[in-house]
N, C-alpha and C positions, 0 to 999 in steps of 0.2 A: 576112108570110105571110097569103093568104087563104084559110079555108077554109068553104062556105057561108054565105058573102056576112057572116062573120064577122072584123073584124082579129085577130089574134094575133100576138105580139110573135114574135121572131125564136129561136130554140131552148128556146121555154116550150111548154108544153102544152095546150092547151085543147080543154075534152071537158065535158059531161053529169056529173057524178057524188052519188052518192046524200050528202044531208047532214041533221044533227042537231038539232035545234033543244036549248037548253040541256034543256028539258022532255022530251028524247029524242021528238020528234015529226019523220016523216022528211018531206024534202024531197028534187027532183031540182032540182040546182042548176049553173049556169053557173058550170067553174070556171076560171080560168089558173093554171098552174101551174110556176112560174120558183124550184125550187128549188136550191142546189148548184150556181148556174152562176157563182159569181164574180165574179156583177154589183156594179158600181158606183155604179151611179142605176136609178132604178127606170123599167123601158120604156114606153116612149110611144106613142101610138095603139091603148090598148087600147078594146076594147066597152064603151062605158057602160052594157048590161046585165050587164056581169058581176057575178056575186054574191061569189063564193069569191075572193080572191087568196093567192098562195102564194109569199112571197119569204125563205124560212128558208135560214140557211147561206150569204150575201152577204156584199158586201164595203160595203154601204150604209151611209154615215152620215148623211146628210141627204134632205127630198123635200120639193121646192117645189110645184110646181103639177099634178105628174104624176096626183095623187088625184081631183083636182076634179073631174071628170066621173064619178066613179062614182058616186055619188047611190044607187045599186041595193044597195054594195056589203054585203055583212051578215058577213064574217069574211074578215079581214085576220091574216094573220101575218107577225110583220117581227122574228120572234127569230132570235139568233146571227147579229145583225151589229153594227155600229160604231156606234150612235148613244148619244149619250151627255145630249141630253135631250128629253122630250117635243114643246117646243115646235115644234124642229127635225122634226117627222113629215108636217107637213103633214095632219090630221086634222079640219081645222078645218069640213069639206063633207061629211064621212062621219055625216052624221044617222039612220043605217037601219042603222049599226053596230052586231051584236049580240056577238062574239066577236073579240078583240084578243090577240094574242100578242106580248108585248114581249120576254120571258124572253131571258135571254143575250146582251145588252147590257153599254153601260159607264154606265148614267144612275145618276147620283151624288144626285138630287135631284128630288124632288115638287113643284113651288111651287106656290101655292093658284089654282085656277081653270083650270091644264092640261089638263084633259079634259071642260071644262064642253059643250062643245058635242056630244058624245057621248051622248042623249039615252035613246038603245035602249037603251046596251050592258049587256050581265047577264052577260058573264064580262069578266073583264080579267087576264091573266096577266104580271105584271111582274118573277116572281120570278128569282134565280138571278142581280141585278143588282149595281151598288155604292151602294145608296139609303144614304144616311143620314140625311136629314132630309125630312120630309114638311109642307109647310104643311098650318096646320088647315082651312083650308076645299082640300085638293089636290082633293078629290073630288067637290068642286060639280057639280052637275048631274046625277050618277048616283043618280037615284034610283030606276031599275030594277035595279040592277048586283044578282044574285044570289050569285056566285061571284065573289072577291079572291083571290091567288095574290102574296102579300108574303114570301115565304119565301126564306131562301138571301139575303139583304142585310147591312146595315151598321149598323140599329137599334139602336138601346140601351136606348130606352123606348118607351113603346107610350100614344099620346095617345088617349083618349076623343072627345074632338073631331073625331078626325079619321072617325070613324062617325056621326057625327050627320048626313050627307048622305047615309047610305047606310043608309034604313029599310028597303027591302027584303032586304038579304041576309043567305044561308041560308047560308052555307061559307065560313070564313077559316082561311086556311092561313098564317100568321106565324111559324113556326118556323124554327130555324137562322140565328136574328138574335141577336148578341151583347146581350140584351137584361138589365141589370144586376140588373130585377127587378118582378114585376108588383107593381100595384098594387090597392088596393080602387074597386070599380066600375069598371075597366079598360074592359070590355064594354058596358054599363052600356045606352047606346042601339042597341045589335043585339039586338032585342026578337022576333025572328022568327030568329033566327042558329040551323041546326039543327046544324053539323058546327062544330068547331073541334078546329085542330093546331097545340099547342104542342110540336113535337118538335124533341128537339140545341138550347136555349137556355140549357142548363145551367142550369136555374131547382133549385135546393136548398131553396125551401119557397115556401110556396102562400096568401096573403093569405085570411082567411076569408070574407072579400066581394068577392073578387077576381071572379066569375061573379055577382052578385048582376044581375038580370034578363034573364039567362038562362034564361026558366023551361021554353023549348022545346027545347034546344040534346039533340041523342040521342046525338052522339056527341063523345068528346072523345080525345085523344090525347096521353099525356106522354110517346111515348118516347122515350128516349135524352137523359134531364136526370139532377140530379143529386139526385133527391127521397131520403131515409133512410127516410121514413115514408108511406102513404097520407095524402092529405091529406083526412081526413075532414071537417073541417068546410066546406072549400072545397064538399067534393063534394055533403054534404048540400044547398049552395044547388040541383042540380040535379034534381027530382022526376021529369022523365023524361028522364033518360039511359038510353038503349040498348043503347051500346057504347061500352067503356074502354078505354083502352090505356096499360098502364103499364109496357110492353116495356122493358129495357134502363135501367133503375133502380137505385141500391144499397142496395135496402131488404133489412134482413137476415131480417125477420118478416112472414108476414100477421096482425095480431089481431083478434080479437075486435072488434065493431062498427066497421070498416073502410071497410063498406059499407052500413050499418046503416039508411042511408035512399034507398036506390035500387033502390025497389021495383020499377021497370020496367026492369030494368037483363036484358039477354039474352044479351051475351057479354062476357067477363071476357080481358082480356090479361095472363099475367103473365109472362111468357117471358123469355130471356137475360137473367136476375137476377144478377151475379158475386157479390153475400152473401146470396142468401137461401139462410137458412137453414132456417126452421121455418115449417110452416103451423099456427097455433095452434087449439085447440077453437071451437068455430061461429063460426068465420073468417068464414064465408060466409051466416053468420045474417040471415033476414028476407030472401033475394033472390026471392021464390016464382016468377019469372017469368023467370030465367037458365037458358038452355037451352046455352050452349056455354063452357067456362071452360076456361082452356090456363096450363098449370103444367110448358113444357117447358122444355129445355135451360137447365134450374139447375144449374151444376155441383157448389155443396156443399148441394143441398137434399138432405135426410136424414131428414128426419119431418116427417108428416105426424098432425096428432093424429088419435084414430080418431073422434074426435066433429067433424073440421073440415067435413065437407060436412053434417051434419046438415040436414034438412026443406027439401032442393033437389030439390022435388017436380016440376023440369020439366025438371032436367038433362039434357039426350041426347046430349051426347059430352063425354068428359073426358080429354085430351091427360095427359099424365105422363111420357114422353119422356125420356130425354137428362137423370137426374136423377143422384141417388145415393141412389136409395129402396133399401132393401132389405128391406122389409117396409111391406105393405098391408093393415091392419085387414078382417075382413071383415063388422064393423059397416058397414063406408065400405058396400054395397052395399044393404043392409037401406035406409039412408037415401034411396039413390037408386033407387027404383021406378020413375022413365020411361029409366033410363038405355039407349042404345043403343050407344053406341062407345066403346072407351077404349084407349090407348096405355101401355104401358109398356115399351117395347123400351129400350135401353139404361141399364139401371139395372142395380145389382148384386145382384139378388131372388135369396131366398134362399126355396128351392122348398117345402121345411117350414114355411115360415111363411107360406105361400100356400095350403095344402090347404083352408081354410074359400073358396077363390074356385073350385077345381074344376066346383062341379056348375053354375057360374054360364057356363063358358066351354068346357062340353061342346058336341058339335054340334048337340045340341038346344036347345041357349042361343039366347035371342033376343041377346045383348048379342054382338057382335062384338069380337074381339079385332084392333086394327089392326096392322098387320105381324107376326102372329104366327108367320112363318118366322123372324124374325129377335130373336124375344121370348125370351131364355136367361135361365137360373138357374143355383143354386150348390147344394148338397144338401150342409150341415150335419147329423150327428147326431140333434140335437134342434136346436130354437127356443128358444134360449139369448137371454139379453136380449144386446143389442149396442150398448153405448153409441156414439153419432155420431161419428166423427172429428172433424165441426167442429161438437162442441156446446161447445168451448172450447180456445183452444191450449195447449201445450204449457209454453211461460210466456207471462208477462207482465210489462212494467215499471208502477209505480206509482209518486206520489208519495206521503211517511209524510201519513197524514192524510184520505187520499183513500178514500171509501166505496167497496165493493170489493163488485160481486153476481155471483157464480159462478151458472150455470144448466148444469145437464145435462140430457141426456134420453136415452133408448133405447126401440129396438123390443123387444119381445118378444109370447110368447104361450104362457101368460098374461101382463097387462100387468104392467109390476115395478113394485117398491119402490124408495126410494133410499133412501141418507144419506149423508153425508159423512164422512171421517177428518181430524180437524185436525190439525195441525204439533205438539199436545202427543199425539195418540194418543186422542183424543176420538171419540165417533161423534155427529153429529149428522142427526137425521134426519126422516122420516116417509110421508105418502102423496107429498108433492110433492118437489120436485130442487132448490132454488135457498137458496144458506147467502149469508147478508150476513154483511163483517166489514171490521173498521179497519184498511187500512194501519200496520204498526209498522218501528221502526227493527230490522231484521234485516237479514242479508244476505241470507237467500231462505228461502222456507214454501214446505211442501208438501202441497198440500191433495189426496185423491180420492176423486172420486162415485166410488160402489159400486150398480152397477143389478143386482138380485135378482128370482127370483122360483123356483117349484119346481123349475125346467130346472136353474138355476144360477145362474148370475152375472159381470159384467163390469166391469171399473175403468179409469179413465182418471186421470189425474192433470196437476197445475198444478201448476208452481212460481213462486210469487210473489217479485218482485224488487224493494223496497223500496228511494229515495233515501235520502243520510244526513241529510236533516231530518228524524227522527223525532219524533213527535210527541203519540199517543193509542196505548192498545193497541188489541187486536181482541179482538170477541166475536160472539158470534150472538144476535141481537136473537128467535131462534126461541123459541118458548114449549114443542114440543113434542122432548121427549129421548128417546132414545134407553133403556129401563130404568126410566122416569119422572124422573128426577135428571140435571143437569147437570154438567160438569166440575167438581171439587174444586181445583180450579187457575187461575187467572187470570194468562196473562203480562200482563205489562205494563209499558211504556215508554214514555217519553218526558222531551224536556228543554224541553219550553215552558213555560214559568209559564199555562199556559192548560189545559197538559193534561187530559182531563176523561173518564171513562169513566162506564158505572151499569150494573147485572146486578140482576135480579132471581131471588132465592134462595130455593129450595121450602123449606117450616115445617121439615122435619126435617134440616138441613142444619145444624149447629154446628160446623163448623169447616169455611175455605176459605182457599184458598194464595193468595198477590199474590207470584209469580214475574219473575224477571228484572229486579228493581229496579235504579234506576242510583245511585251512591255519592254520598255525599253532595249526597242530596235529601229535600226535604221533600214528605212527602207528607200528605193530607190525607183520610182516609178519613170519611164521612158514611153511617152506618147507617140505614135508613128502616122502623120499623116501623106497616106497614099495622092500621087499626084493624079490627078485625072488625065483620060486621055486628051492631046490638040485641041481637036473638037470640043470637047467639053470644057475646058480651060479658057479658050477664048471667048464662049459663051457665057461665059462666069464671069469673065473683066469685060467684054462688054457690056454684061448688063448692069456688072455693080456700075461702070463708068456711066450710064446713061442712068441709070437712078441718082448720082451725086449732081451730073448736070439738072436734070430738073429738081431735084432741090433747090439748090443756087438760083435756078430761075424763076421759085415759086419763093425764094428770101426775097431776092429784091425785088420782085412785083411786089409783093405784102409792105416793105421796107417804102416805097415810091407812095403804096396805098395809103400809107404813115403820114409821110409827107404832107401829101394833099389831104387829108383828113387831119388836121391834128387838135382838134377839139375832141377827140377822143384822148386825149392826155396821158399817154404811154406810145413808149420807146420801144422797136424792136431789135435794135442793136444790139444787147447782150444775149439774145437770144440768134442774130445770125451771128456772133461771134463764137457761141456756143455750136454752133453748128457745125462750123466749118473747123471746130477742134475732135468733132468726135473722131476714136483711133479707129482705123481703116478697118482692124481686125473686128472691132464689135458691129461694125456694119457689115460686113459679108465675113465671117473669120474664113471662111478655105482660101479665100483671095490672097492671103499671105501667105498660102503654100506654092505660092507659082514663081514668088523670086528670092523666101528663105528656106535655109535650111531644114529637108522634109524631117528631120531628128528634133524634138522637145524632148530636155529631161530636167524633170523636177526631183529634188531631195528634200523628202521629207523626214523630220526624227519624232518618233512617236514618246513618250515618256510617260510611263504611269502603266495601268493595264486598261487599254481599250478594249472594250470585248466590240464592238464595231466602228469601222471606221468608215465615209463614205468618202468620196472625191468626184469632184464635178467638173467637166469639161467647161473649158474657155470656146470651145467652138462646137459647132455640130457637125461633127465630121466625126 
């Protein structure tokens, strides 16, 4: 076909049309375009001024000489067809090459020096192939090459080497390569790299120098691996990152210093989470320059602390979406004063505990409310605390032995109180929710937060399911009780010759229970009395010492009384003699902690099955 004194090949197209340079700077370009026609070899007697060619969706696996005359050509696309390696393209004349589409091929393999003749080119799109090995120099000669497109291959590691020919580029895309596991200084010579996507690698944790001279890199991309945690210190190597994406993760928490050093950081991804669960107190601390943050479709997220978006003075839209919030602090708005949009539509808000957000999302509000047709609530009574559904399940299995940390949490308004109810009928508690305790040999504890406040209150409950290698009891390592005083009871089990517990007992406590002993065991109990400070110590001996003096002085004035009266016909001598035998310890006991040894240890051997046993302090300490 001739059309103005132009060849074009035989059912391709050839026309004028507008094109991009990688820098988006337009051009009007000469193109042909032979897409979708089932070709075999690529047509012959085209214009050696053509710039564009277009041979996507063929049936082409190999091209001998057919290229050599384009000289002009500046993007070539030759994906979704049959070629299965570089060599085989014929590319060897295409000098002026700036954009290459390989994508959707069968090339199994990069060897070193295949694309060296390609001098222009700044994008090169190979992804979506069957690569699994790449020589370390494949990439020789690109050393304009801007944009890499390695994604969707066969990788398994990821060589440093094979960047060192490629000091200009700004955007690598290597995700969805079975890649076992990154390494430290990975990146290391992509010194100018601005964009990188590690997404679907199933990478489950994050090398702390893994980005280490990346110090340009703005945006980064984890989603869809298999991270539990933000990988903070990875991310601290990046001073200006822009934009995160940590979509499609199983991390069950945001905490506290998370993000703590990305100061330039301006949108936040944290979307289809399947555990998150909690967004914790200034989660989001130190971002001063985050203007978009997306917290949707979390299906058990459930709270939100009211101090998490704290001093994100540049916030202006905050997504919320598709959660299972059911209460919105209205601290949360105070904090954010440039806020302009925000999403809560499906979530299960309960309308009473939203009234401090009214005057915010009246029509005279600047803050828009996004899909607000579709934004429902629930109308509760009151604003009763509402412990999470998934601030813990229902049971659990443990191993005996295994440290055990329970965390609860609830909305209310005002904020609640917790404590805890242990398996003996304990409360333990205070301002925060979370009781540590030791796996014992039982067949199942029941332990439940109790979340309070003036409204009411709400319980949820665990039941603990302990293997039969029993091993240590359980306690609560908490300092602060419930009444001031701790349980009078201590179960306790186990059959290890290791077994080993310790409790610490407030001064006025003289007698405590050591329940649930097993039969014929020796046990080994170890008393520890703490010395008091100086001050307190000599106050102790002096005043038992001045209580023993006036005794003495109130025997023998009585004793003298004796004397001079003795038609009273009784002795008081056995009685000052009795006196001055009492042991030092049952009159003041701590007073023997000031010059014996602070260690008491008694052995005791149990014999028989005691189902409880008690034991009582010699002192009140």
């Amino acid at each position: 076909h001739v059309g103005g004194g132009v060849l074009c090949p035989l059912q391709c197209v050839c026309e004028t049309r507008p094109w991009y340079t990688p820098q988006s700077v337009y051009h009007q370009a000469r193109t042909v375009d032979c897409n979708e026609l089932h070709l075999q070899r690529v047509p012959a007697n085209m214009s050696s001024d053509t710039q564009v060619l277009l041979l996507q969706s063929n049936n082409i696996s190999s091209i001998t000489t057919e290229l050599q005359s384009l000289t002009n050509l500046t993007e070539l696309d030759l994906s979704q067809n049959h070629f299965t390696q570089v060599s085989s393209m014929g590319l060897s004349s295409l000098g002026c090459l700036v954009t290459l589409y390989l994508e959707e091929n069968h090339i199994e393999e990069l060897q070193d020096f295949s694309l060296r003749n390609l001098s222009s080119l700044e994008e090169l799109y190979i992804n979506h192939n069957r690569i699994s090995s790449i020589g370390p120099r494949a990439f020789a000669g690109l050393n304009n090459l801007l944009r890499l497109h390695l994604n969707s291959n066969r990788l398994v590691a990821i060589n440093s080497h094979w960047f060192k020919s490629l000091p200009s580029l700004e955007i690598l895309m290597i995700g969805e390569n079975p890649i076992l596991g990154l390494e430290e200084k990975n990146f290391l010579p992509l010194s100018r790299l601005h964009s990188l996507v590690l997404a679907g690698m199933g990478l489950a944790s994050i090398p702390s120098a893994a980005f280490l001279g990346l110090e340009y890199l703005e945006s980064l991309s984890f989603y869809d691996n298999r991270l539990r945690s933000v990988p903070r210190d990875a991310l601290s190597m990046l001073p200006n990152l822009k934009f995160l994406d940590l979509n499609r993760n199983p991390i069950s928490r945001i905490q506290q210093g998370d993000f703590q050093n990305l100061q330039h950081l301006e949108e936040l991804s944290l979307n289809n989470m399947e555990e998150l669960l909690m967004v914790e107190r200034e989660a989001f601390h130190n971002l001063p320059e985050i203007a978009k943050l997306e917290l949707s479709n979390n299906p058990h997220l459930s709270y939100i602390d009211p101090q998490a978006f704290s001093d994100l003075s540049s916030l202006r839209t905050l997504l919320l979406h598709n959660n299972q919030l059911s209460l919105l602090s209205g601290d949360l708005l105070f904090s954010l004063p440039s806020l302009e949009e925000v999403s809560l539509y499906s979530n299960p808000l309960r309308c009473d505990c939203l009234s401090s957000w009214a005057p915010h999302l009246g029509n005279q509000s600047r803050l828009k409310l996004l899909e607000s047709s579709i934004t429902l609530c629930s109308s509760p009574s009151h604003c009763l605390p509402h412990i999470s559904p998934h601030a813990f399940p229902p049971a659990m299995n443990v191993s005996a032995g295994q440290p055990i940390t329970l965390e609860c949490w609830a909305d209310a308004d005002p904020a609640p109180q917790f404590y805890w109810v242990t398996p003996t009928g304990d409360k333990v508690g205070g301002v925060t929710c979370v009781m540590y305790c030791i796996a014992i040999f039982v067949r199942a504890s029941v332990y439940t937060c109790v979340a309070w406040n003036t409204e009411g209150a709400d319980t949820k409950s665990i039941s603990v399911f302990v293997d039969s290698q029993g091993s240590v009891g359980w306690w609560s390592d908490r300092g602060d009780w419930l009444d001031g005083e701790p349980s009078r009871q201590q179960p306790w089990l186990g059959n290890s010759s290791s077994a080993a517990a310790s409790l610490v007992v407030p001064v006025d406590v003289q007698e405590y229970n050591l329940t649930h002993l097993l039969p014929a065991t020796e046990y080994h109990v170890c008393l520890t009395v703490s010395s008091s400070p100086p001050s307190v110590a000599l106050a102790a001996v002096m005043g038992s010492m001045f209580a023993l003096s006036i005794m003495a002085l109130l025997v023998v004035y009585m004793g003298r009384r004796v004397q001079q009266h003795k038609s009273c016909g009784h002795s008081l001598k056995k009685y000052v003699q009795h006196a001055m035998s009492i042991p030092l310890n049952e009159l003041y006991p701590p007073l023997i902690t000031l010059w014996e040894s602070e260690d008491c240890v008694c052995k005791t051997t149990f014999v028989g099955q005691p189902a409880n046993c008690w034991w009582r302090a010699g002192f009140s300490g």
